[in-house]
One Martini backbone bead per residue (centre of mass of N, CA, C, O) as a GRO file, in nm:
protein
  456
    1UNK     BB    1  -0.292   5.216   6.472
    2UNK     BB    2  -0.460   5.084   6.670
    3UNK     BB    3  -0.532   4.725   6.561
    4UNK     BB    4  -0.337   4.692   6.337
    5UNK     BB    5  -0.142   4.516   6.238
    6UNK     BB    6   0.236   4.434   6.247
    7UNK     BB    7   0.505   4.461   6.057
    8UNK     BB    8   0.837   4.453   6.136
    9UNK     BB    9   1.105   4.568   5.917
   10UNK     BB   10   1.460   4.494   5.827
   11UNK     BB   11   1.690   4.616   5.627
   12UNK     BB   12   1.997   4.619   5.520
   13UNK     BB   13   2.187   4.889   5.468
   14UNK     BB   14   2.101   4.875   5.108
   15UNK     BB   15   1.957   4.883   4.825
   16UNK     BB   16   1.901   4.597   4.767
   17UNK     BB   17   1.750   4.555   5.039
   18UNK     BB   18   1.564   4.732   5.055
   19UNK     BB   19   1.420   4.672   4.786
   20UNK     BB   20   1.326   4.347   4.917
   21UNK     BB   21   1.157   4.436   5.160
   22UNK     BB   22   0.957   4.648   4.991
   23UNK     BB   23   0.821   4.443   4.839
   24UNK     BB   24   0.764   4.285   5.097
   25UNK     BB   25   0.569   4.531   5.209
   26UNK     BB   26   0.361   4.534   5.002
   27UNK     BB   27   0.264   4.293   5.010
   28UNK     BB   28   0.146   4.289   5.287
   29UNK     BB   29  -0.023   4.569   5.228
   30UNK     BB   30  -0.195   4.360   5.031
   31UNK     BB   31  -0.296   4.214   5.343
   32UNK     BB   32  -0.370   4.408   5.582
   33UNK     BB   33  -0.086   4.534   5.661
   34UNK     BB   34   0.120   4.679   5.876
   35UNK     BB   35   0.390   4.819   5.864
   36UNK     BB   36   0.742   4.904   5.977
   37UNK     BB   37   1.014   5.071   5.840
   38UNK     BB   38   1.364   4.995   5.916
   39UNK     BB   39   1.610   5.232   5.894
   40UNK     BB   40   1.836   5.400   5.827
   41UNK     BB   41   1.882   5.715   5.851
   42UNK     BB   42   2.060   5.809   5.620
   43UNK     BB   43   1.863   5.613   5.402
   44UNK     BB   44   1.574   5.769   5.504
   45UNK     BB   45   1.670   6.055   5.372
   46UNK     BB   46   1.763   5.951   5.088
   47UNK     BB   47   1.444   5.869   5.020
   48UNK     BB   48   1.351   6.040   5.054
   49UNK     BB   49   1.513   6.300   4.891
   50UNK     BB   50   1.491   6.130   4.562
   51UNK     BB   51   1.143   6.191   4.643
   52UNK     BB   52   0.919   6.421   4.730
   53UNK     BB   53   0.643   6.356   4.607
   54UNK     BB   54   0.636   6.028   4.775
   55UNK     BB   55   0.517   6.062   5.038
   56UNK     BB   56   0.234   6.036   5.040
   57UNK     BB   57   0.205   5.781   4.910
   58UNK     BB   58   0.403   5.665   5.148
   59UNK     BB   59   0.189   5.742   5.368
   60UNK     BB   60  -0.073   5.665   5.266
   61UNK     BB   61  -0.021   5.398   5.328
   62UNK     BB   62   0.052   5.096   5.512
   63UNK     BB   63   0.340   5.198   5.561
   64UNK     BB   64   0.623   5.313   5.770
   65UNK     BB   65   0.853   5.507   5.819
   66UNK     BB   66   1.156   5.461   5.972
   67UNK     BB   67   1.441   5.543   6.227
   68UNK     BB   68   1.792   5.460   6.295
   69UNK     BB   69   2.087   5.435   6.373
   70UNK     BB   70   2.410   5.308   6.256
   71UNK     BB   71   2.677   5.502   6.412
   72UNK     BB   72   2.785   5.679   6.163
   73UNK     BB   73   2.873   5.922   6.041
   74UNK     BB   74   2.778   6.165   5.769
   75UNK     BB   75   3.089   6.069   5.623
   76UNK     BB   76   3.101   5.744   5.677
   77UNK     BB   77   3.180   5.496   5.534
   78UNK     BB   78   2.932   5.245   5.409
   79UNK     BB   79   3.113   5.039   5.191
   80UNK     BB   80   3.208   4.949   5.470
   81UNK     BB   81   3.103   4.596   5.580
   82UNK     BB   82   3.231   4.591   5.853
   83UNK     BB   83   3.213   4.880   5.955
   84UNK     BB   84   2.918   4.874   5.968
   85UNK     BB   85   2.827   4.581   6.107
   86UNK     BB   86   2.930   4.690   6.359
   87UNK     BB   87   2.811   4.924   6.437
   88UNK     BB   88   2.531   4.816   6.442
   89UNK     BB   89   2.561   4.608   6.685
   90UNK     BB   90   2.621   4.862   6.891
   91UNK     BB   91   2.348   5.071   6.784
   92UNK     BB   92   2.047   4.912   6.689
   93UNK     BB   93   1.922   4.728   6.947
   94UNK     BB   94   1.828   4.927   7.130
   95UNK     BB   95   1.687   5.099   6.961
   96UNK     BB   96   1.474   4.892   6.852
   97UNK     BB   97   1.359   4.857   7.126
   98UNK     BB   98   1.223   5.121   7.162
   99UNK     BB   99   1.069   5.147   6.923
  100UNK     BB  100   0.875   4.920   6.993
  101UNK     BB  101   0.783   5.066   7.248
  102UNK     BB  102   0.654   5.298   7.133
  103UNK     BB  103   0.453   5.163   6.897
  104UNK     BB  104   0.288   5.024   7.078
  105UNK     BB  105   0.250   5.310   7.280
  106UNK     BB  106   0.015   5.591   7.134
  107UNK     BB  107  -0.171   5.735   7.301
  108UNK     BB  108  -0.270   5.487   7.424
  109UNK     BB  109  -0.227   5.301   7.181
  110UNK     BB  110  -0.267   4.956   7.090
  111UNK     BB  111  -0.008   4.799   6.899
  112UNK     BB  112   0.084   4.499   6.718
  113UNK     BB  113   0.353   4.335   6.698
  114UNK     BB  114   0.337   4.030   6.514
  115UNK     BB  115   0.627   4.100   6.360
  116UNK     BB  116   0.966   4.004   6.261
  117UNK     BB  117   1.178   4.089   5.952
  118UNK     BB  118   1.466   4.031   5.890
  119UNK     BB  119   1.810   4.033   5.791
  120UNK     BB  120   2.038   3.826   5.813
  121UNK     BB  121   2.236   4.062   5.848
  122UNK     BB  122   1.991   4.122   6.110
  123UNK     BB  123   1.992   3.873   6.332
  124UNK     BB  124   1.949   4.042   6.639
  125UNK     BB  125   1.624   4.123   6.545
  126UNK     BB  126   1.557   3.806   6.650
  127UNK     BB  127   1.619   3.812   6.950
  128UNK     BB  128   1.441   4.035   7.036
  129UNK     BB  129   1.178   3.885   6.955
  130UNK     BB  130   1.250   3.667   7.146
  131UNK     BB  131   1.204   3.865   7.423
  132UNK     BB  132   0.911   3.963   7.353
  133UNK     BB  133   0.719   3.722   7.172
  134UNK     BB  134   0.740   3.763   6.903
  135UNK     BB  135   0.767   3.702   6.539
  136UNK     BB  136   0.949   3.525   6.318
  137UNK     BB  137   1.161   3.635   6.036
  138UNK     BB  138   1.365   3.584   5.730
  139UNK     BB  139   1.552   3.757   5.484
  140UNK     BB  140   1.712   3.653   5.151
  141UNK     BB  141   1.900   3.846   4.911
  142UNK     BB  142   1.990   3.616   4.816
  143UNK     BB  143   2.071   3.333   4.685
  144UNK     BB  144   2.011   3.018   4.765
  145UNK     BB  145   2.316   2.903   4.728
  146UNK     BB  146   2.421   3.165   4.953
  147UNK     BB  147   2.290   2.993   5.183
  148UNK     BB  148   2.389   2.726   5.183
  149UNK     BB  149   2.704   2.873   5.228
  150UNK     BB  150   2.607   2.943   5.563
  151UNK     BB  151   2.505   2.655   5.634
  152UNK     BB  152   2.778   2.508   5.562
  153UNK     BB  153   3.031   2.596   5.801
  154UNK     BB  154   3.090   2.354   5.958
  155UNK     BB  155   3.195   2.181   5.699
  156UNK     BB  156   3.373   2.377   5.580
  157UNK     BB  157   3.559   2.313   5.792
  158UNK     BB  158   3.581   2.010   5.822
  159UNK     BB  159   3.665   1.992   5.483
  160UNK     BB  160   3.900   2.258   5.445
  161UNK     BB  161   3.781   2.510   5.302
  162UNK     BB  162   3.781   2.636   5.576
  163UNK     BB  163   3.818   2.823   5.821
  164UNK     BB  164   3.745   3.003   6.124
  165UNK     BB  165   3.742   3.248   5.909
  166UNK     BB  166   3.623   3.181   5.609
  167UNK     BB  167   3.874   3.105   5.469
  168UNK     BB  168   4.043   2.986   5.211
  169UNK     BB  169   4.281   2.743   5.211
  170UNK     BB  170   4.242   2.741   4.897
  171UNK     BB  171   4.220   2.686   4.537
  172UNK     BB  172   3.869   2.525   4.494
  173UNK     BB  173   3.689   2.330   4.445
  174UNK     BB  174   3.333   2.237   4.512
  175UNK     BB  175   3.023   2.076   4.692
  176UNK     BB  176   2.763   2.039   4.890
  177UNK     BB  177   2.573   1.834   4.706
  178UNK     BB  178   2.425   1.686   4.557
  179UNK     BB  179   2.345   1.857   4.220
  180UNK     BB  180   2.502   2.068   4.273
  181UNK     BB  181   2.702   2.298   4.214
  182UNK     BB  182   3.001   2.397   4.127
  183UNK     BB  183   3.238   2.544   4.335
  184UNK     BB  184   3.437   2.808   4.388
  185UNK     BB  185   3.604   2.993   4.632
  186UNK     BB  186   3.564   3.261   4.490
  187UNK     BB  187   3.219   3.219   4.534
  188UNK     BB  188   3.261   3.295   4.833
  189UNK     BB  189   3.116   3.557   4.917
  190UNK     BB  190   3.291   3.701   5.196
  191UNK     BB  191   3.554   3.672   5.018
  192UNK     BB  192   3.486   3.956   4.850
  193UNK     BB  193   3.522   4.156   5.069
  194UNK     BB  194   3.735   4.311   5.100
  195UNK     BB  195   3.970   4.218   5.297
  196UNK     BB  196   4.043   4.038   5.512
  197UNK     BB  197   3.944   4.140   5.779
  198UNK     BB  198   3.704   4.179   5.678
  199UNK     BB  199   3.577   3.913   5.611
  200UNK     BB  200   3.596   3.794   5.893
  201UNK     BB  201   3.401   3.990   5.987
  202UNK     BB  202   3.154   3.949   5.821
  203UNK     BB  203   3.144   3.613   5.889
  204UNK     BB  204   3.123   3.663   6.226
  205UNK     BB  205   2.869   3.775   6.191
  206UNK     BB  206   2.673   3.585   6.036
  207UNK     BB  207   2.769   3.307   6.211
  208UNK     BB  208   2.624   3.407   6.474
  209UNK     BB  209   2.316   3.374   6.348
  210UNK     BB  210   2.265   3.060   6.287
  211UNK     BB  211   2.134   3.024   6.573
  212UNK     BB  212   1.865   3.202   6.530
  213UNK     BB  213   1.757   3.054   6.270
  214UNK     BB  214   1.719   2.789   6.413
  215UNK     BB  215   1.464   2.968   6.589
  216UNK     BB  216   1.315   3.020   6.312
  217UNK     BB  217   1.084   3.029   6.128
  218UNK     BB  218   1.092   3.195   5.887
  219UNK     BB  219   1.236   3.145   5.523
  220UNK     BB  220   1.320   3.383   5.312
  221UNK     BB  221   1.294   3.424   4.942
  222UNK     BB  222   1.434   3.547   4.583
  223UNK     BB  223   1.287   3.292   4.457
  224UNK     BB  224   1.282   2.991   4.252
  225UNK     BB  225   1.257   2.680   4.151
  226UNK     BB  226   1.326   2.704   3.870
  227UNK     BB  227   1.616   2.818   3.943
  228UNK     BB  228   1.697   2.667   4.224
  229UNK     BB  229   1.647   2.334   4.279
  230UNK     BB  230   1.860   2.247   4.439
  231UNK     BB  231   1.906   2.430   4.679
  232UNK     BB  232   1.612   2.379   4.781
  233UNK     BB  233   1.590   2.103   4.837
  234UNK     BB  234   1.772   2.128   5.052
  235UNK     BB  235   1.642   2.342   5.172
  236UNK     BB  236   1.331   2.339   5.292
  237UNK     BB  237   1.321   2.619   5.490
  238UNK     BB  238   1.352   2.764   5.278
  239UNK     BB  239   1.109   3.010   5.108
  240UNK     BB  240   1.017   3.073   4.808
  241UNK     BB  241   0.851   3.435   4.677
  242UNK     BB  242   0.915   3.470   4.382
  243UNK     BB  243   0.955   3.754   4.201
  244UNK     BB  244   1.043   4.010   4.235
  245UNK     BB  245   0.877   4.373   4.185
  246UNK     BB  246   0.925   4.646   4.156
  247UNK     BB  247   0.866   4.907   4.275
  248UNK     BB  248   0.617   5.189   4.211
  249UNK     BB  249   0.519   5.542   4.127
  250UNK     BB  250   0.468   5.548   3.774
  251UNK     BB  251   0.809   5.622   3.705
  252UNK     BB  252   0.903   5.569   3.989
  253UNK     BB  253   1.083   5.448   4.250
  254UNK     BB  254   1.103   5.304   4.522
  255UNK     BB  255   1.336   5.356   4.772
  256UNK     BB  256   1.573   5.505   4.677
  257UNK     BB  257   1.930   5.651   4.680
  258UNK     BB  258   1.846   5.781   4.425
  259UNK     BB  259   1.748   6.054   4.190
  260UNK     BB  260   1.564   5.972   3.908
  261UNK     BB  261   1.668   5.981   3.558
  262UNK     BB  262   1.387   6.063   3.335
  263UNK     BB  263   1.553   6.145   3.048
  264UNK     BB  264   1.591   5.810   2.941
  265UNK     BB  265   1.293   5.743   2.855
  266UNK     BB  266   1.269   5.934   2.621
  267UNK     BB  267   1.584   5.848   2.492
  268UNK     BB  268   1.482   5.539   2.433
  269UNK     BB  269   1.228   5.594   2.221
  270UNK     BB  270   1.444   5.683   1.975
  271UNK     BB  271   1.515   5.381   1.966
  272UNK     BB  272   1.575   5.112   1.836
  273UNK     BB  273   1.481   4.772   1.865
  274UNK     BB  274   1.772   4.631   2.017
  275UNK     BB  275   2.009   4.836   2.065
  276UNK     BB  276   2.061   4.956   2.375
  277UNK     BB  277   2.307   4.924   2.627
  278UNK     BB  278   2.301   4.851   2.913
  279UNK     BB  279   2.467   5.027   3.211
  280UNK     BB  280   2.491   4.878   3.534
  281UNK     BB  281   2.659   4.889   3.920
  282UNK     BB  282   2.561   4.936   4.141
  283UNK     BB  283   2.588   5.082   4.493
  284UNK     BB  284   2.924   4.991   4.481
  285UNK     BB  285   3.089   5.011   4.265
  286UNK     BB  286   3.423   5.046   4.129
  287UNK     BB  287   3.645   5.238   3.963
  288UNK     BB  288   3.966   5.259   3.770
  289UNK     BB  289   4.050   5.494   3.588
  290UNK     BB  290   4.163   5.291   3.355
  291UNK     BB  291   3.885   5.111   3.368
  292UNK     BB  292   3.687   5.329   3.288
  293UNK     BB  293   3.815   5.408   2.987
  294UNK     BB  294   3.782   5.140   2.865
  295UNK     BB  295   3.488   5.137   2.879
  296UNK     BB  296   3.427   5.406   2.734
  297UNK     BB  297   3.571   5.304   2.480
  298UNK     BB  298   3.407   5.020   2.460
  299UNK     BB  299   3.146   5.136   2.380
  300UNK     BB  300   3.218   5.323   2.131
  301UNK     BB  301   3.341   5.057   1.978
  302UNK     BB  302   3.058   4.906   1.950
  303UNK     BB  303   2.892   5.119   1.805
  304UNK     BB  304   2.619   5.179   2.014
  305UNK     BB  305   2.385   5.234   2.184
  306UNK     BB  306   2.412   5.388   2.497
  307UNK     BB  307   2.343   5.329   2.867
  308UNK     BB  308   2.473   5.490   3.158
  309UNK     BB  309   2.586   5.452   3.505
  310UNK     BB  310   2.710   5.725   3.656
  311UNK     BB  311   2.788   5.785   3.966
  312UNK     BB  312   2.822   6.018   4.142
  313UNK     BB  313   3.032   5.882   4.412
  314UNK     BB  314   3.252   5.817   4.168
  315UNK     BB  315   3.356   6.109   4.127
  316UNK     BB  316   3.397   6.163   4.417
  317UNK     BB  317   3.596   5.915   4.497
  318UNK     BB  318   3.816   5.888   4.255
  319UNK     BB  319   3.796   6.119   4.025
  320UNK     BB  320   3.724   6.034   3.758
  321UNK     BB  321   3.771   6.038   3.353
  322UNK     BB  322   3.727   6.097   3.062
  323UNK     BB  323   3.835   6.048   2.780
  324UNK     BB  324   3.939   6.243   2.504
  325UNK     BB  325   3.815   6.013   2.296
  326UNK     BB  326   3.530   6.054   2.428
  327UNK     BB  327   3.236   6.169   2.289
  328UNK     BB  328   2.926   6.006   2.345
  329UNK     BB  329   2.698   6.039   2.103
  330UNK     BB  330   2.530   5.737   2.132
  331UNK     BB  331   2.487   5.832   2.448
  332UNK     BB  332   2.355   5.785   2.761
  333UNK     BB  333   2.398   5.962   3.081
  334UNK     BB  334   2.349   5.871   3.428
  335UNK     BB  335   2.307   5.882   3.777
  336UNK     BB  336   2.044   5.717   3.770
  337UNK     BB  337   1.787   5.475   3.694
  338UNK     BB  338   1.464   5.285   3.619
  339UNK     BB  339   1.507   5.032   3.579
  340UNK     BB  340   1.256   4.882   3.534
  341UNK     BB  341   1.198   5.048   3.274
  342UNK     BB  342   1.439   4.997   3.095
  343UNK     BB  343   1.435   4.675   3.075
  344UNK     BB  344   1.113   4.685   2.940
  345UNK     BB  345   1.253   4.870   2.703
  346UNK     BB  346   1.240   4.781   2.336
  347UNK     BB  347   1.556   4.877   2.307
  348UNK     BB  348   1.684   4.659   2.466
  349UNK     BB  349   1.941   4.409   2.421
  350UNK     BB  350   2.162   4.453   2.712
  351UNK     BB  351   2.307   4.401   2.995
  352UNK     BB  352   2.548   4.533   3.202
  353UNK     BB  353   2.673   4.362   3.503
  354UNK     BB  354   2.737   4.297   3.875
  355UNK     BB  355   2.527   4.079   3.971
  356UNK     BB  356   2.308   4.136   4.133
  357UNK     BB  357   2.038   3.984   4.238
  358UNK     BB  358   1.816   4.205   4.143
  359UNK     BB  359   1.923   4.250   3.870
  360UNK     BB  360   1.910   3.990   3.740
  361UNK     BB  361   1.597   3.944   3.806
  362UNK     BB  362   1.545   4.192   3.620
  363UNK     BB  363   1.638   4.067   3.364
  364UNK     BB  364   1.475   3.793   3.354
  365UNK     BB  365   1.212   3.934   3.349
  366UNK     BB  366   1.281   4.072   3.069
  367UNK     BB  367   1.481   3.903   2.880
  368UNK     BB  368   1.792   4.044   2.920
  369UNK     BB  369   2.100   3.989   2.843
  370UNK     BB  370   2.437   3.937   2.930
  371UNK     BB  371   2.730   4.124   3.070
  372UNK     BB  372   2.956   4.005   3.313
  373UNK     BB  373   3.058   4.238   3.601
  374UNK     BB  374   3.190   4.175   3.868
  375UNK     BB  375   3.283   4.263   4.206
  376UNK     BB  376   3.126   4.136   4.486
  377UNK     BB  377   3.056   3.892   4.662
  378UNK     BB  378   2.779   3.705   4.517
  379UNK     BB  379   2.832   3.753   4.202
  380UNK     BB  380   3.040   3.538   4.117
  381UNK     BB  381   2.777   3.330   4.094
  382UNK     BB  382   2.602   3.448   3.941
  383UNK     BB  383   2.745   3.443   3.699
  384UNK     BB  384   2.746   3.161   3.673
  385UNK     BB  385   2.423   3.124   3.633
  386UNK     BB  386   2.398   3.321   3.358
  387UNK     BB  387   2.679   3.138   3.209
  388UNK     BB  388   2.607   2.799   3.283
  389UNK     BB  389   2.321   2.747   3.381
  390UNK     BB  390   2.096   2.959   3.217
  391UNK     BB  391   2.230   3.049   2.941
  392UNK     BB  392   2.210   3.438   2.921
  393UNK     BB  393   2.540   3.492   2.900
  394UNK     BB  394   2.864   3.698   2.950
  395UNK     BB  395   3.204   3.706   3.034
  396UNK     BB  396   3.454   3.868   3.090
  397UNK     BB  397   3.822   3.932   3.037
  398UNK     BB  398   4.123   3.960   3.158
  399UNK     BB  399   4.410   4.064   3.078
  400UNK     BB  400   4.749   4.105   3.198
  401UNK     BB  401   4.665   4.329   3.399
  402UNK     BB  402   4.334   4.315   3.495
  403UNK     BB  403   4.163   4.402   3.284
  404UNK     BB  404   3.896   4.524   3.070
  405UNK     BB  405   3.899   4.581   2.772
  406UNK     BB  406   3.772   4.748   2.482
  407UNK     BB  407   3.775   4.497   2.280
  408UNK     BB  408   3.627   4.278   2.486
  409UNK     BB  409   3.360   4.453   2.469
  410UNK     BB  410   3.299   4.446   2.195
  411UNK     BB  411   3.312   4.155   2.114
  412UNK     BB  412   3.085   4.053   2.343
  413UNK     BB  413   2.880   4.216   2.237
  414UNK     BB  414   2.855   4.081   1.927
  415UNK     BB  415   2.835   3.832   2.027
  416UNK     BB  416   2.565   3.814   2.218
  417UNK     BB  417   2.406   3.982   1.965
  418UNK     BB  418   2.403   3.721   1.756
  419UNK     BB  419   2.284   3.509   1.982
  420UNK     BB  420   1.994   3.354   1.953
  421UNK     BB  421   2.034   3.143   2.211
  422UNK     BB  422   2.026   3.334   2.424
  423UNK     BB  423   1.759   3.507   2.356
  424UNK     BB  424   1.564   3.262   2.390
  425UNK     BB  425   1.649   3.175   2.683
  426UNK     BB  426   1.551   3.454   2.781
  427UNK     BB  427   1.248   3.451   2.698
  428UNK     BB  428   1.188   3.171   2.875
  429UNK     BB  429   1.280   3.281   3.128
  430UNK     BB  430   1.075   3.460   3.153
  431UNK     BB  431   0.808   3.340   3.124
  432UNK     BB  432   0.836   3.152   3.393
  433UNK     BB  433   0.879   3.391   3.591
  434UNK     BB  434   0.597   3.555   3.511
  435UNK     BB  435   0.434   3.227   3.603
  436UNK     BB  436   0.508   3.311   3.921
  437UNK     BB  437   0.305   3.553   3.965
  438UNK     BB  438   0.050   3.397   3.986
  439UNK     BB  439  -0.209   3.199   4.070
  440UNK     BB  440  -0.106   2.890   4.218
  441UNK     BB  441   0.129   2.895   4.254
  442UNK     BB  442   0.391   2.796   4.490
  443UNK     BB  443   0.498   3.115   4.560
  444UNK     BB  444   0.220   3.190   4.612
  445UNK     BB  445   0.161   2.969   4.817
  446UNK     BB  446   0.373   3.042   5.019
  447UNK     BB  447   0.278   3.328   5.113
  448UNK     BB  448   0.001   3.294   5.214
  449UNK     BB  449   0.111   3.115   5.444
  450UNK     BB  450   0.274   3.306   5.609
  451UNK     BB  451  -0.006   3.508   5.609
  452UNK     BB  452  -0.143   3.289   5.788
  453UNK     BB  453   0.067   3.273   6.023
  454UNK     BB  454   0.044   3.592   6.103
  455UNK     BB  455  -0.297   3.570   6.160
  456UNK     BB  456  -0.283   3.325   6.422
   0.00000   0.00000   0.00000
């Protein structure tokens, strides 16, 4: 490593988290920066083994991928992110530090790390760095607004909002500050994960990071003021350098912890312009047998092709399958795709989506409208962001089962691909965002300010 800056990046072991690690480690290192890329081994197996052949591409780079354990068996569930959470801060801060103290000295040779930049929900790894003298910085992989909810938790616990474990006292609207969205208690991030007992861990686990962030130089995320104005205006700390765009190598996506399925890119060209539904839940969702079939069946019934992802480790943990009236004629069925190559698609119509932030991010960015289906965590917020502030998308309704029928899959189908006002302003929404990519842009020229902060 000889005397080559080094930015050592820590992003919280889960897929989306990675992708925006990886984007903002790319950016580094076309800024003359050594990376040191630090997974966890789980997910460090899966990356390098999903695509065999980057391996080169992503060693012979300026990246250097790296791995700690985080502390649980390779066959316990790592879906469960109380569970996860607790293990890594019991396993991964000493493992890091030992880590750190290896990369200094390697054959007598010093490297430099300059500088760690952890993910929000690492920020235990944020204390390790000033116990060194190191610089540090933190990403935070969600909306701005759903960190604006993270520094705001001892006023809404003041204001009888939540308890002292992050809990809702009631269901209820709230206002964070003037001019910012109205939230509903439904929307507070931590509250949406797994039972109560995980919530609360998840709750303080993260508030306990508060003050360690406060004591922290840049905060950093994947957003844009143009996206959320009133957000950001507010936490002036906060500082945008979005819009990511997915890292790739070719036709393959770097990063990923699925194998991507490229034989849907060829079944793609084959269809017709602006024809296609993409259907994709992202890394954690999961659907029960009933919920599935009705899925399956209202693809069917919308008549359209449809491009599917059904992750491997759906089939196997829940059992599901598919209905026998479902023929799937029309559509293409894949367990992982490369999203963002789907995305820019011409044949792409419109995305069911879980509305993870990557994934808005990338709907957004190629202008493509939505049809939202969160699932847990800050989903049901974007979800608000997509069909409410930049109404570019429409959310599903539940039955009196708490089902979202088959017929209502078909209806808003039909609803949104008739609605030229989303269209337009989804194409609108794209122009903006990809004039953020520009140089001399804000967030260009915040990103700039970072590397020079980085190099003094």
């Amino acid at each position: 490593m000889n005397n080559i800056p080094s930015v050592l990046v820590l992003p919280y072991p889960a897929q989306g988290h990675v992708n925006s690690f990886l984007n903002l480690s790319r950016k580094l290192a076309e800024h003359g920066f050594k990376v040191i890329f630090v997974n966890s081994e789980f997910n460090h197996r899966r990356v390098m083994a999903s695509w065999e052949e980057s391996k080169d591409s992503l060693m012979g780079s300026n990246i250097e991928f790296v791995s700690i354990s985080d502390g649980l068996g390779p066959e316990e569930n790592r879906s469960d992110s109380a569970k996860l959470m607790s293990s890594i801060g019991k396993a991964m801060p000493a493992q890091l530090e030992k880590l750190i103290e290896d990369v200094i000295c390697v054959n007598g040779n010093y490297s430099r790390i300059i500088c760690i930049v952890a993910d929000v929900h690492m920020g235990w790894a944020l204390e390790i760095a000033c116990k060194l003298g190191i610089k540090r910085a933190s990403l935070f992989t969600f909306a701005a607004a759903m960190f604006a909810i993270l520094c705001s938790v001892p006023r809404l616990i003041d204001d009888g909002i939540i308890d002292s474990n992050g809990t809702p006292i009631q269901k209820r609207t709230f206002q964070l500050y003037p001019d910012m969205p109205i939230m509903h208690t439904d929307q507070i991030w931590w509250s949406n994960i797994g039972d109560l007992e995980s919530q609360k861990v998840v709750f303080q686990h993260n508030k306990g990071f508060l003050q360690i962030l406060n004591s922290t130089e840049w905060w950093l995320c994947n957003s844009t003021y143009e996206l959320e104005p009133r957000p950001l205006s507010f936490l002036p700390k906060l500082i945008p350098i979005g819009p990511f765009m997915e890292c790739s190598h070719g036709t393959r996506t770097l990063g990923q912890l699925w194998e991507e399925d490229l034989s849907c890119l060829g079944w793609l060209d084959q269809q017709p312009p602006c024809s296609v539904i993409y259907v994709a839940f992202g890394s954690f969702t999961l659907f029960n047998s009933h919920q599935f079939k009705k899925l399956a069946l209202g693809l069917e019934l919308s008549n359209r092709p449809f491009l599917w992802v059904v992750r491997s480790d759906v089939n196997s943990s829940t059992k599901i399958e598919y209905p026998d009236e479902f023929k799937g004629n029309l559509g293409k069925i894949v367990g992982w795709a490369p999203q963002k190559q789907v995305l820019s698609h011409p044949a792409i119509a419109c995305f069911i989506s879980h509305c993870g932030w990557n994934s808005t991010i990338e709907g957004l960015c190629n202008g493509v409208p939505f049809l939202c289906w969160p699932y847990f965590c800050d989903q049901f917020f974007n979800k608000h962001y997509i069909c409410d502030e930049w109404k570019v998308g429409l959310g599903f309704d539940l039955d009196e089962e708490g089902i979202v029928s088959s017929e209502e899959i078909k209806k808003k189908v039909d609803q949104l691909l008739d609605d030229e006002n989303i269209r337009t302003r989804s194409v609108k929404l794209k122009e903006m965002l990809m004039s953020n990519i520009a140089e001399g842009t804000r967030t260009s020229e915040n990103f700039k300010k970072f590397v020079k902060w980085l190099k003094e």
